[in-house]
N, C-alpha and C positions, 0 to 999 in steps of 0.2 A: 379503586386503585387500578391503572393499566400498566401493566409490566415496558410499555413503553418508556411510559414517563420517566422512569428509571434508567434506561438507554439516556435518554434525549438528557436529563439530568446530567450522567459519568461523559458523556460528548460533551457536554459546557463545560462541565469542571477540567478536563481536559484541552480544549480549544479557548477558553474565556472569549469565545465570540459568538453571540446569537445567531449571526448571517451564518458566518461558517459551518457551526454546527450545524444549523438547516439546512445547509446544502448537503452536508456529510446524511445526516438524514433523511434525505430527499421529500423531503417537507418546505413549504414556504416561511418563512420567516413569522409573521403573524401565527400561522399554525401553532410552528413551533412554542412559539414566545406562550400562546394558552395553555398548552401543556406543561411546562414547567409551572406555570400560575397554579395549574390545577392540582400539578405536586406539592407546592407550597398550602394551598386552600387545604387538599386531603389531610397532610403533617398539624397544618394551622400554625405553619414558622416560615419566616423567608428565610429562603435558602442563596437567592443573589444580592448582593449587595450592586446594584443600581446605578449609585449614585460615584460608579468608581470608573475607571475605564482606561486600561480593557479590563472587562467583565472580571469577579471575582467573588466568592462564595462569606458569605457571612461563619461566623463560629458557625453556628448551628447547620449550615451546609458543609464545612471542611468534616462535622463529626459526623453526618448521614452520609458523607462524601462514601467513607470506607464502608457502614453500614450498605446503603446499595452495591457496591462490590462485591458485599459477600451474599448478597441478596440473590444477585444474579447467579454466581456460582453453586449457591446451594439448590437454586432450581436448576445451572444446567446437571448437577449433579443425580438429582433425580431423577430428570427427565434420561440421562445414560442409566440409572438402573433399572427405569422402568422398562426399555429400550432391549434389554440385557446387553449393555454394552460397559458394565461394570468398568470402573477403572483399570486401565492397560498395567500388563505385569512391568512389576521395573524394570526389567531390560526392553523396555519399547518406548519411545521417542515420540511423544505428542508436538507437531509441530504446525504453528500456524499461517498461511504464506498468500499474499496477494496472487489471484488466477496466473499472471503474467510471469511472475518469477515461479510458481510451483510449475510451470510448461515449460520453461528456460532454462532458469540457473540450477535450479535444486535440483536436477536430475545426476549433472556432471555432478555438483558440488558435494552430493550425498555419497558418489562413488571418491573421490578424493578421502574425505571424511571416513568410508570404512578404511581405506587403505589404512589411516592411520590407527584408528581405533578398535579395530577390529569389527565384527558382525553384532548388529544391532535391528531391530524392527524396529521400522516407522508408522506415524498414524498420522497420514496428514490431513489438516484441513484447507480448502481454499475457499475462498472468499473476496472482498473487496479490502483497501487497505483497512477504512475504520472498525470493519469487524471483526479481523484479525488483530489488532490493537485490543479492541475489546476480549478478546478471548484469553488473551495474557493477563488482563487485569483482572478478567472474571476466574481468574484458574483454568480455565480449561484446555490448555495446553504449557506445556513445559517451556516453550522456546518461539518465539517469534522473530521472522525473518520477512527484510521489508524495503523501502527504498527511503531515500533521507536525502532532502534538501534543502539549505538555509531556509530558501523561500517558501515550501513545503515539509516543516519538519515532522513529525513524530513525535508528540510531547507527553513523553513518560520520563518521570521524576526517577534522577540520578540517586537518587538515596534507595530507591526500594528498587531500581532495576540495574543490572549490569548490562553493558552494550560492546560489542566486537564489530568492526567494521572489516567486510570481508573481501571487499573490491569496488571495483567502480562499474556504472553502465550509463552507456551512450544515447542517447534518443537522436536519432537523427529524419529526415526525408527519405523515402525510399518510392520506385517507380519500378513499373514492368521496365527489363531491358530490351532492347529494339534490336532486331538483328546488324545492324553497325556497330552494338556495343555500346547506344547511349541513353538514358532514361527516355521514355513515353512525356515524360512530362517533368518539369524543372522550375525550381522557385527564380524566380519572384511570379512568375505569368505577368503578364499586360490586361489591362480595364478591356481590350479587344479580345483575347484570348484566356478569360481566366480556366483555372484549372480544377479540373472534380477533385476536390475534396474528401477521402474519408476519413470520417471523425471517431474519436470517443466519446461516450455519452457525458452528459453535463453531471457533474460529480465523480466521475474518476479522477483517479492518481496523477495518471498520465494526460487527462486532458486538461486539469489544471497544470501542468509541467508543459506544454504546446500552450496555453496561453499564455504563461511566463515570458515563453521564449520569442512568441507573436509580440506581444507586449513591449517588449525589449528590443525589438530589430530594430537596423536603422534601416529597413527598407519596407513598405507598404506590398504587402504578400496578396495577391488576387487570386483569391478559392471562390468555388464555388461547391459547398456543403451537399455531399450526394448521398449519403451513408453515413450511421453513426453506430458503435457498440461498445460494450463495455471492455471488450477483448482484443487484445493485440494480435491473438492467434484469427481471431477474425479479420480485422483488417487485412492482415498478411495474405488469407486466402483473397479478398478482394482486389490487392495492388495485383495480382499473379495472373489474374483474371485480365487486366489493363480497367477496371474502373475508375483510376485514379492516383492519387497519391495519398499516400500515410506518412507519418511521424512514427517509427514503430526503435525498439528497446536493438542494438546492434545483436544480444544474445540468443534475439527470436529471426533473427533472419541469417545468420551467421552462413549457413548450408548453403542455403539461396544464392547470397551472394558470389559463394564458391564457384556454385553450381552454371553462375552467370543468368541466372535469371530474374535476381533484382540487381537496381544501381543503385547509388546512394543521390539525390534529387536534389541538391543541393549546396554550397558551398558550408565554409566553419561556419560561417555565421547563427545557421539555422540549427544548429546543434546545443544539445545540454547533456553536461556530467550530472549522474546522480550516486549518488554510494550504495551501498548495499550492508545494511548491517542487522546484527543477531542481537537481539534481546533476549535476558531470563531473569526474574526477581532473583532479588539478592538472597546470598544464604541461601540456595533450592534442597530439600531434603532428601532428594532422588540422587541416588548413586552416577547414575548413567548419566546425567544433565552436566555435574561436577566433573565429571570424567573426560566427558569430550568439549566443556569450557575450556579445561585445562590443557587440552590437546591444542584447541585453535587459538589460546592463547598464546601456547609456546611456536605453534606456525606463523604465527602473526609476527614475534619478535623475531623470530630467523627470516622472515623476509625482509624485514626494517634495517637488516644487518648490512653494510655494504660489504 
């Protein structure tokens, strides 16, 4: 048995897609696909049903479904006691947040948050979005906070989790500004002029949400791919630099812009809304979880109020 298998497993059941989940994994597809076999051979049960599509787990996989859940969480359990990192006291806030928004949004959104509820200790984790998904479902944190788009959604089941949507963010083109005051460089470029590209790596959040949006245009975009990372707060240092241009979150350049040192590279066109919303299982037995649900629940309806 590899404790991967197990990952790669709760990512299918989750996504019901072999490709996808292999990308989410960063594995190739055939990889992937041996490794569930190999979970199924270990067990001696199939656990996908095959012959259905999209992808869908047999009985015997919906009942291991939950068994590897708690599989995960009781080793990451141990693996915090061996650590001495014992479980946080109730009054401290396990929260799990893709790199991008724990550098951006959560910093303001935490300080709004105490204003209301008073002082609370946090324990964050960052990560990528599928691992932070998974830490929710493994237990390992109380609340998960994340990005959400039709085309890219989030698929935790409305029965066992509760969801608050907290606001929206922007992705747009961004460039060094030129002292005239106008970007270094601007979508569309010309097949004579294309323009440096910096990218996100293949399997992030965001650079599946840039292919969306590529995918989508009615205009053929001339990049030429100079740079790739996992982080926005990277790219940012790059556009600053003039290497190029980036797709980056409005929350992570907001200063910049103030400041007149990015522009935005682009018309509407090349823009995408994404949401932002807070995940916690249903029923949480934590004081402090209940408490400041109940807060950003009743901020939510006072702002819905005309």
């Amino acid at each position: 048995m590899d404790l991967k298998w197990l990952e790669d497993f709760i990512s299918l059941a989750e996504t019901h897609s072999f490709s996808r989940s292999a990308e989410l994994r960063h594995v190739t597809q055939p990889a992937f696909s041996r490794r569930i076999r190999s979970l199924e051979s270990w067990l001696g049960v199939d656990l996908i049903d095959r012959t259905a599509y999209p992808t869908r787990l047999t009985p015997a996989g919906e009942l291991f479904h939950g068994q590897a859940l708690e599989i995960i969480a009781q080793l990451n359990h141990a693996r915090a006691l061996l650590r001495g990192q014992q479980s946080a006291p109730p009054d401290t806030l396990n929260i799990a947040v893709p790199h991008n928004l724990a550098l951006t949004f959560f910093p303001k959104w935490l300080t709004e948050v105490k204003r209301g509820c008073g002082e609370f200790s946090t324990r964050l984790t960052a990560g990528n979005v599928h691992d932070a998904v998974m830490a929710l479902e493994s237990g390992s944190c109380d609340v998960l906070l994340c990005y959400h788009h039709p085309h890219q959604p989030v698929l935790l089941d409305p029965a066992r989790y509760d969801m608050l949507a907290l606001g929206e963010e922007t992705l747009r083109p961004y460039a060094r500004r030129t002292a005239s005051g106008q970007p270094a460089f601007s979508l569309p470029g010309s097949p004579q002029h294309p323009i440096p590209f910096l990218a996100y790596a293949a399997g992030a959040y965001l650079e599946r949400m840039v292919a969306l949006m590529v995918a989508n245009g009615e205009e053929i975009l001339h990049l030429t791919p100079c740079y790739e990372t996992d982080m926005a707060e990277g790219l940012k240092s790059m556009v600053l630099e003039g290497h190029g241009l980036a797709f980056l979150p409005d929350s992570a350049v907001c200063g910049e812009v103030e400041r007149g040192q990015l522009a935005v590279a682009g018309d509407a066109r090349w823009q995408l809304n994404m949401e932002i919303r807070l995940y916690r299982e249903h029923r949480s037995s934590k004081p402090l979880v209940n408490m400041l649900w109940q807060h950003l629940r009743e901020s939510t309806v006072r702002r819905r109020r005309p």
